[in-house]
N, C-alpha and C positions, 0 to 999 in steps of 0.2 A: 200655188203649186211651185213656182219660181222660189220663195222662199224655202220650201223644202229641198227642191236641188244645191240651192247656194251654201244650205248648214250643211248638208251630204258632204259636198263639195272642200268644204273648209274642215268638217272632220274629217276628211279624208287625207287631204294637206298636214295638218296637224300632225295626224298618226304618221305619215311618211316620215315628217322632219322628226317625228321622235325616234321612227328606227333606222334612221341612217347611221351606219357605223364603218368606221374608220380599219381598216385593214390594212396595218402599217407590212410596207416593205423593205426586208434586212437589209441594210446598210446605208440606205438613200433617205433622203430628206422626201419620198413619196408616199402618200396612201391610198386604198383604193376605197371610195366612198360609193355608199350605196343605200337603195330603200326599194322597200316594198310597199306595194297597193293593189290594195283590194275594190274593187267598184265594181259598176254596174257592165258597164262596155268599155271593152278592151282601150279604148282612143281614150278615154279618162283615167282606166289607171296607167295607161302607159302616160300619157302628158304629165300626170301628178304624181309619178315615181321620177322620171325626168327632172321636173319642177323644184324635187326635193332635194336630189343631188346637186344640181345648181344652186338653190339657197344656200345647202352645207357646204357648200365649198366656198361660196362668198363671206361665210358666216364666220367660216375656218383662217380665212387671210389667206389662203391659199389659189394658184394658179392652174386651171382646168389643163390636161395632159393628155392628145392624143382623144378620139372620138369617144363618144358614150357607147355602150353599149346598152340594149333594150330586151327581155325577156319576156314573154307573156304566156301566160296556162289561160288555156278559155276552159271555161266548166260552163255549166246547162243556167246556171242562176247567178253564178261572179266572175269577175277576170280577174288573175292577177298578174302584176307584173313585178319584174325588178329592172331596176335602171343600175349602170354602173359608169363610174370614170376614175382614170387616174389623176392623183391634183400632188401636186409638187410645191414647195413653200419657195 
């Protein structure tokens, strides 16, 4: 059972860092980086939409700006959320 959460887990990781995207702002050297997830209970896709924007922004060479912000929709069967931050180069 443990292995079935852990692959959940990591597909779910995966799919964030793929939809993280960059939302450049006009004039300034910042983006607003972002990802969505989808899981089971709201504390996992919030930590792993979290999770994802901190990779991206590590990944990016970029420096984290000012707090995250955290979104979630609870539905009857998934949660999702979004995470966001601004990162500055």
């Amino acid at each position: 059972m443990n292995s079935i959460r852990l692959m959940a887990v990591c597909a779910a990781l995966a799919g964030a860092a793929a939809m993280s995207v960059p939302a450049h702002a006009a004039g300034h050297k910042c983006s607003k980086v972002s990802s969505t997830v989808t899981m089971i209970t709201p504390i996992g896709a919030s930590l792993a939409a979290q999770a994802s924007v901190s990779t991206s922004i590590i990944a990016k060479g970029l420096k984290s700006s000012g707090g995250m912000k955290t979104k979630c929709d609870d539905n009857i069967l998934l949660s999702t959320c979004t995470a966001s931050q601004k990162a500055c180069k």
